[in-house]
VEXLO-745950 format. One line per 8 residues: their letters; for each residue x, y, z of N, C-alpha, C. Coordinates in Angstrom, 1 decimal, padded with zeros to 4 digits. Layout:
BEGIN
A	X/Y/Z/X/Y/Z/X/Y/Z ~ ... $
//
This chain:
BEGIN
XXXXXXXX	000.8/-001.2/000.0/000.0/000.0/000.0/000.9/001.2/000.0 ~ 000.5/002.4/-000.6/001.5/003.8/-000.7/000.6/004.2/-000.4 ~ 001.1/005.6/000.1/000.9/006.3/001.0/-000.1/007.6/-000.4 ~ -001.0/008.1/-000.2/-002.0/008.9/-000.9/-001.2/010.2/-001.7 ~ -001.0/010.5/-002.7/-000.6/011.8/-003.3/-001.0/012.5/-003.2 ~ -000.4/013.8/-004.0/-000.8/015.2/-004.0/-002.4/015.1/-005.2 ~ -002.1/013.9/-006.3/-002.9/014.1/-007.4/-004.5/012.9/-006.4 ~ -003.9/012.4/-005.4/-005.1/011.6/-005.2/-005.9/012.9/-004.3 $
XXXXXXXX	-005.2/013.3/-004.0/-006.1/014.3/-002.6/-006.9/015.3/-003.6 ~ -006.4/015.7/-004.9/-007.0/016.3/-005.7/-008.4/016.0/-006.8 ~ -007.7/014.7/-006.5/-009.2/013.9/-007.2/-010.4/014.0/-006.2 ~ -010.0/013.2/-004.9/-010.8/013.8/-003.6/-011.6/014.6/-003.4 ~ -010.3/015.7/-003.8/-011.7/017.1/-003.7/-012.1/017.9/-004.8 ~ -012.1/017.3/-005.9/-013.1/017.3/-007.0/-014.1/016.6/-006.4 ~ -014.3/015.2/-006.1/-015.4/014.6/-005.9/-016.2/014.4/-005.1 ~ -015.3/015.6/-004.0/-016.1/016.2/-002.5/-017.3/017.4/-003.2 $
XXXXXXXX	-017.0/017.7/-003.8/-017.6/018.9/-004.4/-018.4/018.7/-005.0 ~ -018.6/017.6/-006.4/-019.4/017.0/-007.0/-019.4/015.6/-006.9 ~ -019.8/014.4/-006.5/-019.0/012.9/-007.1/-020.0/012.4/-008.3 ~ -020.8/013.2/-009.1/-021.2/012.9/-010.1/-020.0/013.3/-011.2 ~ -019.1/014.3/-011.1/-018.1/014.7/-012.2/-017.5/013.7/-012.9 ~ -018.3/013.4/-014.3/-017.3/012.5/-014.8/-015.4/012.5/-014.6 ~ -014.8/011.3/-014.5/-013.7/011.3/-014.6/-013.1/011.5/-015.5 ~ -013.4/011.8/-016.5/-012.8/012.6/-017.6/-012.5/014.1/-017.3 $
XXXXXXXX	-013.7/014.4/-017.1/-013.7/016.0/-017.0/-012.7/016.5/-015.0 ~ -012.5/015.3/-014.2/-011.7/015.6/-012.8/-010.1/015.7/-013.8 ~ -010.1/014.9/-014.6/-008.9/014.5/-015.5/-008.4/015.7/-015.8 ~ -009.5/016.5/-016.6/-008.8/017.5/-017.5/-008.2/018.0/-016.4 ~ -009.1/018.6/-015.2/-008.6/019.5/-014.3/-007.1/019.4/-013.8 ~ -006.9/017.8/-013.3/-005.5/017.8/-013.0/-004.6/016.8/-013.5 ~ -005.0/017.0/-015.0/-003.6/016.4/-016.0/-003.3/015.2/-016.1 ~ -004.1/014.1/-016.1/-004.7/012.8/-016.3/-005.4/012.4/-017.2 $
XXXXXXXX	-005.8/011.1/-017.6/-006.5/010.7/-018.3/-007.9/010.3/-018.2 ~ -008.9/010.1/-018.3/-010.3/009.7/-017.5/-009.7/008.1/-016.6 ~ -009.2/007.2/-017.9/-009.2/006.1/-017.2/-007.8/005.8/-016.2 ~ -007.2/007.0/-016.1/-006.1/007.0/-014.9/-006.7/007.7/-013.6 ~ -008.1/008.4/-013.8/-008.7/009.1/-012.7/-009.2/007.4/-012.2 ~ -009.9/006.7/-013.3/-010.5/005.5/-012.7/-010.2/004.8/-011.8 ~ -008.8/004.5/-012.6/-008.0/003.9/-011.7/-007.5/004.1/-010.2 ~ -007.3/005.2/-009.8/-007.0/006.1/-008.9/-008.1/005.6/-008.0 $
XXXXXXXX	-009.4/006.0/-008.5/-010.4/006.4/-007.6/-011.1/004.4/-007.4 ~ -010.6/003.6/-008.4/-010.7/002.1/-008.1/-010.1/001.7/-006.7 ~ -008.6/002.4/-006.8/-007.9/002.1/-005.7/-008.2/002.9/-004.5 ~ -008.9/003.7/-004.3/-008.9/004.9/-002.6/-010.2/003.6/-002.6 ~ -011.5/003.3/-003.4/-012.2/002.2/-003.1/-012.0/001.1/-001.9 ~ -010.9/000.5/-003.0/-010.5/-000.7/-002.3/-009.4/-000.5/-001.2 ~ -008.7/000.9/-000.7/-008.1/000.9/000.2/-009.2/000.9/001.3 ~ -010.1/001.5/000.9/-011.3/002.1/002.2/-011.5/003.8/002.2 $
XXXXXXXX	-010.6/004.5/001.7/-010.3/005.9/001.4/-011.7/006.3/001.0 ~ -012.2/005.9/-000.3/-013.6/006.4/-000.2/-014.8/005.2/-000.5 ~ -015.9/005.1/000.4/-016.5/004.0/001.4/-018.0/004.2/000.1 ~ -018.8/005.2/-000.1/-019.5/005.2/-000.7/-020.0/006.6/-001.9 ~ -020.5/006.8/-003.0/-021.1/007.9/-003.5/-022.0/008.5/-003.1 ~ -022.7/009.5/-003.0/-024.0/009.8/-002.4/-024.0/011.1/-002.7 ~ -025.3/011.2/-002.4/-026.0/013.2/-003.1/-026.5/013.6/-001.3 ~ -026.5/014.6/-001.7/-027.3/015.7/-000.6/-028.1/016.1/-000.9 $
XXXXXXXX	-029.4/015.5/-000.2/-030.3/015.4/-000.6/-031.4/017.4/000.5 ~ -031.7/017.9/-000.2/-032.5/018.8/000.6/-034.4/018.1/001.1 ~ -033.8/017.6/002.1/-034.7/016.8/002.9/-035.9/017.6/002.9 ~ -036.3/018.8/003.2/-036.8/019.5/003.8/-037.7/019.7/002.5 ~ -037.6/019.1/001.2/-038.5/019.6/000.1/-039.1/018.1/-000.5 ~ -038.7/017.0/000.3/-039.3/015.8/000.0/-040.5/015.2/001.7 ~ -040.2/016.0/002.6/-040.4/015.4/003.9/-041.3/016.8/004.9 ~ -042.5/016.7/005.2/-042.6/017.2/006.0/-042.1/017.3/007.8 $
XXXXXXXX	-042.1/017.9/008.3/-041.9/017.6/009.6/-040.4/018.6/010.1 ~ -040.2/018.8/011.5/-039.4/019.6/011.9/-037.7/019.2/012.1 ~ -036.6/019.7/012.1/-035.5/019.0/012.0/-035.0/018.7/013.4 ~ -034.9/017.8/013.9/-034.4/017.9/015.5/-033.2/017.3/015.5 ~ -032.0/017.5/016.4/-031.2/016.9/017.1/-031.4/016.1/018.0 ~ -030.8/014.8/018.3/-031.4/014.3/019.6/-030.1/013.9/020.2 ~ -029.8/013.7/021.7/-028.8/013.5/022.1/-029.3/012.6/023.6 ~ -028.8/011.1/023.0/-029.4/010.0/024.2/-027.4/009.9/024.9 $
XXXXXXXX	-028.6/009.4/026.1/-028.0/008.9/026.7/-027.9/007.3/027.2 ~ -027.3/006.5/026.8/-028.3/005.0/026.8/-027.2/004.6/027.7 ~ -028.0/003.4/028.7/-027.0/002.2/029.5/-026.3/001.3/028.4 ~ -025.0/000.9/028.6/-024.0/000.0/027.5/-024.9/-001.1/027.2 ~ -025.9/-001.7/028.5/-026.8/-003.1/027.7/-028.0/-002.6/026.9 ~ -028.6/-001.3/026.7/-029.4/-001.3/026.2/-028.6/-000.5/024.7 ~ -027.6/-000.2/024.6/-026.9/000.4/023.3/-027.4/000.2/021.8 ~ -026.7/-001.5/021.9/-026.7/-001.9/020.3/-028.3/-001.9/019.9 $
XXXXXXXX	-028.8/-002.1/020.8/-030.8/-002.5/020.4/-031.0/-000.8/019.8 ~ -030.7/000.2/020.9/-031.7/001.8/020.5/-030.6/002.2/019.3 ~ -029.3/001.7/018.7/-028.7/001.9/018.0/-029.1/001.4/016.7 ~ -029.3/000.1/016.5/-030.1/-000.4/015.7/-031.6/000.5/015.0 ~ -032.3/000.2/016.3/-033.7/000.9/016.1/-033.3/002.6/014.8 ~ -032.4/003.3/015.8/-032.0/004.7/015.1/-031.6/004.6/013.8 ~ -030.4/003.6/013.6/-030.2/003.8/012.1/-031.0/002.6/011.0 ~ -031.8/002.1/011.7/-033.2/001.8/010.4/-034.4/002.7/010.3 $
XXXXXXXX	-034.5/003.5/011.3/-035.6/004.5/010.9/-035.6/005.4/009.8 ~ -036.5/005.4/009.1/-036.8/006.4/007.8/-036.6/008.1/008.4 ~ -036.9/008.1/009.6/-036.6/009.8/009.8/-035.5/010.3/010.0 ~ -034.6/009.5/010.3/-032.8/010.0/010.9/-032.1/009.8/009.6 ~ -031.5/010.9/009.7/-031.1/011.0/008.2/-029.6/011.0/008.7 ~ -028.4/011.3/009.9/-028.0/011.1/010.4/-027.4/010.6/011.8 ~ -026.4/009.5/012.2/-026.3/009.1/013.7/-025.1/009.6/013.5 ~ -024.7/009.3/014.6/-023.5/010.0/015.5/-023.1/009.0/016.9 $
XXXXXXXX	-021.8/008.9/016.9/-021.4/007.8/018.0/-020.5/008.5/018.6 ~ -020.5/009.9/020.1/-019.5/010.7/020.3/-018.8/009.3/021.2 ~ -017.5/010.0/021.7/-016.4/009.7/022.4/-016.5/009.0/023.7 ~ -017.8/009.6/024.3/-018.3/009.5/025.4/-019.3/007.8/025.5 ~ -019.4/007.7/024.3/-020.4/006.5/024.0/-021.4/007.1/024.0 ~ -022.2/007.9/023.8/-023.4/008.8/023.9/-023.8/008.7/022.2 ~ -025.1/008.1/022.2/-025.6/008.2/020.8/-026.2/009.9/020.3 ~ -025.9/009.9/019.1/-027.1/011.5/018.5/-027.6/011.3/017.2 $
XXXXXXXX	-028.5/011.7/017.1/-028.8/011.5/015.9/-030.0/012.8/015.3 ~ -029.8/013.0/014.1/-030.8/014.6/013.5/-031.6/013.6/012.6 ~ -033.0/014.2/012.5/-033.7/013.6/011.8/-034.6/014.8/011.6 ~ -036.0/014.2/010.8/-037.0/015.1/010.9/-038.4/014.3/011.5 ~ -039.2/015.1/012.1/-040.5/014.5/012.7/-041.6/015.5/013.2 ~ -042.8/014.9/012.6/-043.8/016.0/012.8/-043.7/016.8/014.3 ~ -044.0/017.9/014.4/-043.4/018.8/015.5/-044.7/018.2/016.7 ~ -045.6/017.6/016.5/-046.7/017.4/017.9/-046.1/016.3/017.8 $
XXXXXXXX	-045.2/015.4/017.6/-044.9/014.2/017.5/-043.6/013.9/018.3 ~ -043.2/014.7/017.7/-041.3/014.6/018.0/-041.3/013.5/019.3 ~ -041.8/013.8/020.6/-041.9/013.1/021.6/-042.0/011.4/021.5 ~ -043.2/011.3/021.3/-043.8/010.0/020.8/-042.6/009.4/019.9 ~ -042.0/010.0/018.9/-041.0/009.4/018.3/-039.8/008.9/018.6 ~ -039.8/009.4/019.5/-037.8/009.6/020.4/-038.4/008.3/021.5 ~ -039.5/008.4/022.1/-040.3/007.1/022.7/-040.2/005.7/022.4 ~ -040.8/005.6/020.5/-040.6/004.4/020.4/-039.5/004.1/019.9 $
XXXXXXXX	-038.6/005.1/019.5/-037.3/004.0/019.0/-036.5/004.0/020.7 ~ -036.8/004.5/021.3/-036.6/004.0/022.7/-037.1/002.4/023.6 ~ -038.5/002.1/022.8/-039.5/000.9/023.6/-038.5/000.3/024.1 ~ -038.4/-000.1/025.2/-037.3/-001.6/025.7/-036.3/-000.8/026.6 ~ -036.0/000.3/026.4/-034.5/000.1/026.8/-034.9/001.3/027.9 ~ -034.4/000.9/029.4/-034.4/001.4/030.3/-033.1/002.6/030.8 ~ -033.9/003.7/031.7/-032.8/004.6/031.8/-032.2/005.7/031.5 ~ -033.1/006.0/029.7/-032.3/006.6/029.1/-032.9/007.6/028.6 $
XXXXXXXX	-032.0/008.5/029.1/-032.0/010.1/029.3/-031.6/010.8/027.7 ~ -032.7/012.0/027.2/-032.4/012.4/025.8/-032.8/014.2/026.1 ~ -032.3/014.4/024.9/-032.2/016.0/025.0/-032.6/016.0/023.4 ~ -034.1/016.6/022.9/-034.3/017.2/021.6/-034.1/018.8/021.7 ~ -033.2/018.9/020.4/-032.7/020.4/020.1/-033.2/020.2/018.7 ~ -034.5/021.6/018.6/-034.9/022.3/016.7/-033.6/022.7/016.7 ~ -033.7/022.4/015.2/-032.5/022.5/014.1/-032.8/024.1/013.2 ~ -032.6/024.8/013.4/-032.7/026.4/012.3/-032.4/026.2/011.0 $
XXXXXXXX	-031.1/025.6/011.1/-030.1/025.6/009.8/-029.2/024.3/009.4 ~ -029.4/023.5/008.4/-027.8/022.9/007.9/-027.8/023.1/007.0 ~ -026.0/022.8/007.0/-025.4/023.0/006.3/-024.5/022.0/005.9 ~ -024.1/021.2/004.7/-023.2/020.5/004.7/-022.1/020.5/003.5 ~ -021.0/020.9/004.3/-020.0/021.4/003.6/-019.0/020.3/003.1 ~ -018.3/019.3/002.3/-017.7/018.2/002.8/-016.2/019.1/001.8 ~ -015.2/018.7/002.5/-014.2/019.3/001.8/-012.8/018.4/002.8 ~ -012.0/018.5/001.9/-011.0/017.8/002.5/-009.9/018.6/002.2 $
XXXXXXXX	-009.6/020.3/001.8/-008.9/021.3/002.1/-008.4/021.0/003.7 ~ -007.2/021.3/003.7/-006.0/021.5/004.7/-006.4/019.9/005.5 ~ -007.0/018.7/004.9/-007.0/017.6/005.7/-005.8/016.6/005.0 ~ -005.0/015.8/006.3/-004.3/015.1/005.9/-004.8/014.0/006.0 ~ -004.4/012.7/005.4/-005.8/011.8/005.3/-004.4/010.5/005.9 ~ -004.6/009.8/007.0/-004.0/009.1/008.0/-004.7/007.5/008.1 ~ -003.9/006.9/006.8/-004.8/005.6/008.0/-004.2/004.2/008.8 ~ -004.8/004.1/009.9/-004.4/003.5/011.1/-004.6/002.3/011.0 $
XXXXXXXX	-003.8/001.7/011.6/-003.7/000.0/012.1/-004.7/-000.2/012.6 ~ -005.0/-001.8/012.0/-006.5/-001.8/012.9/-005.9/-002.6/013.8 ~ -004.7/-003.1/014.1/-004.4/-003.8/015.5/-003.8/-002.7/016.4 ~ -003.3/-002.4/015.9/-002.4/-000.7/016.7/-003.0/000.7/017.1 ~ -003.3/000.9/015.4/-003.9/002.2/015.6/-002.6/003.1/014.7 ~ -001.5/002.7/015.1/-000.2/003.4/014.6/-000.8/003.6/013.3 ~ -000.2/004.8/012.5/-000.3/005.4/011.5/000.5/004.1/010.1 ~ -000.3/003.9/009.3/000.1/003.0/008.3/000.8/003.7/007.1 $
XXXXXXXX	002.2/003.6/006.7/002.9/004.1/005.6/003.3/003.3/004.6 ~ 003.7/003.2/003.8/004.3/002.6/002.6/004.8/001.3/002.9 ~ 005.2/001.2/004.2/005.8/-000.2/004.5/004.5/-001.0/004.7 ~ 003.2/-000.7/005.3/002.2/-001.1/005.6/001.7/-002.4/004.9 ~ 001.0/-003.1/005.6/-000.2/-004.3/004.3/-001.4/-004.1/004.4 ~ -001.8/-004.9/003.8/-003.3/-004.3/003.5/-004.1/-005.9/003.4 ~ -004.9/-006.1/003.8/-005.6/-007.5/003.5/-007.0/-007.5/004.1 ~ -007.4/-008.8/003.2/-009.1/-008.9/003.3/-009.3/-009.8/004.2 $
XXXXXXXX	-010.1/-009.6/005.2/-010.4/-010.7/006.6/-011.9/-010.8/006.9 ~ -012.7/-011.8/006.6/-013.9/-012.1/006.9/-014.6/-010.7/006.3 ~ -014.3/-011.2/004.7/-014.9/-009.9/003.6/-015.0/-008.4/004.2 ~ -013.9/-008.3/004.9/-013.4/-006.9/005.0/-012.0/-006.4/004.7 ~ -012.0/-005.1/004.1/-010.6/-004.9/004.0/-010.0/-004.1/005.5 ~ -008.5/-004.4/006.0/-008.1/-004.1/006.8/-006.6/-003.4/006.6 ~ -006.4/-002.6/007.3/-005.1/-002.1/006.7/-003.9/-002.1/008.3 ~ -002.6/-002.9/008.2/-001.9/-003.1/009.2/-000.5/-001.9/009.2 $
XXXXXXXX	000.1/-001.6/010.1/001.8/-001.1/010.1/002.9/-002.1/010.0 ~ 002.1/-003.4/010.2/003.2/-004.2/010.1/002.7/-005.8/009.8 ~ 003.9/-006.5/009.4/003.4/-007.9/009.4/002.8/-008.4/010.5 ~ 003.8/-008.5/011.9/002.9/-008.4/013.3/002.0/-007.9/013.7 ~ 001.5/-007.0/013.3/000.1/-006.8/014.1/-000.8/-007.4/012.6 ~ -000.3/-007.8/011.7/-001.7/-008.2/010.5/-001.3/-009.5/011.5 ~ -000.3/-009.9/011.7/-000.5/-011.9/012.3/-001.5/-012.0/013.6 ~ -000.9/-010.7/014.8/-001.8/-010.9/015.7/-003.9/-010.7/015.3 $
XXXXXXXX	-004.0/-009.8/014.2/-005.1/-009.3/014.2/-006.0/-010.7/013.4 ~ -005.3/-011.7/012.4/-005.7/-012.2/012.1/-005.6/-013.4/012.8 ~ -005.0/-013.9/013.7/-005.1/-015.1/015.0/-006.5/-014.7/015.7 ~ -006.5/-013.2/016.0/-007.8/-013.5/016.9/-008.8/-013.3/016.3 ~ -008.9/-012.7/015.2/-009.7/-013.2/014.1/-010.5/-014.5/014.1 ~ -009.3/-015.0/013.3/-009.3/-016.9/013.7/-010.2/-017.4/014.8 ~ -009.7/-017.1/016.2/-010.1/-017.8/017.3/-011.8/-017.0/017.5 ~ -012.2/-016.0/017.5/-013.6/-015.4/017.1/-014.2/-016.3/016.5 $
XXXX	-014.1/-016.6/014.9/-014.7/-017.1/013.9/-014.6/-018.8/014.8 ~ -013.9/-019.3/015.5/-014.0/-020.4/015.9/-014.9/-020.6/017.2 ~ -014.9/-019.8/017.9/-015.9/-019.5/019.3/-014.8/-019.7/020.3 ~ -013.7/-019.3/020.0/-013.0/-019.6/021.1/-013.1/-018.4/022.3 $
//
């Protein structure tokens, strides 16, 4: 695996801006060919660098109802269940997993409702404390100007460079700093997949 260029970060943010831009036309911009943009952008793919395409969508002109913030507070046993519930709902158009382990998530929902809503993707789970905040404004800006783009060991965390590997483990790609941490990561891999 190599470490990301000046011309990859520039394709990047062509396609932060638009990711409909044909690659021909990201090409002209920085002195490439369409099918060497392809290529490029085949590879950030399959590194993990870029995960999916997607539009921004102006919600607010397909959806009635008010924009809220919501900010739970869940017990660790009742997590993965109200986490689940949150990102299969048709109204959360965003989740959020902060630092703290605290779920959030913005959605939209009729304004006499909001309550009732934040309730039942709650049913079951005891405890848990929420804060709804109306939304005035978004805005979503995606740009990767002044970002350096770093990616970490999944056994370490250590910053992965040129010396790095890269491998596919239980149809996922994973990226190591070293042959030892891809051997440790894939032993307990192994012993997981076995029930050990």
């Amino acid at each position: 695996m190599r470490d990301l260029d000046e011309t990859d970060m520039e394709i990047l943010s062509l396609l932060a801006e638009n990711a409909r831009r044909p690659f021909s036309a990201v090409g002209e911009e920085i002195g490439l060919s369409g099918p060497a943009v392809s290529d490029r952008v085949t590879r950030l793919q399959e590194t993990g660098v870029i995960n999916q395409f997607t539009i921004d969508l102006d919600r607010s002109q397909l959806r009635d109802g008010v924009p809220v913030l919501v900010q739970l507070d869940i017990p660790s046993e009742s997590f993965d269940a109200v986490r689940g519930r949150v990102r299969n709902d048709d109204a959360v158009e965003h989740m959020f997993i902060t630092s703290e382990g605290d779920l959030w998530f913005y959605g939209r929902a009729e304004a006499q409702n909001v309550r009732v809503w934040v309730n039942g993707l709650l049913d079951g789970a005891d405890s848990v404390d929420y804060t709804v905040t109306l939304v005035d404004e978004v805005e979503w800006t995606p740009s990767i100007d002044g970002v350096e783009f770093a990616i970490t060991c999944a056994e370490c965390s250590n910053t992965v460079d040129s010396e790095g590997e890269t491998s596919r483990i239980g149809g996922e790609i994973y990226h190591f700093c070293c042959p030892s941490c891809q051997g440790r990561f894939e032993e307990r891999h192994q012993r997981l997949e076995e029930g050990v």
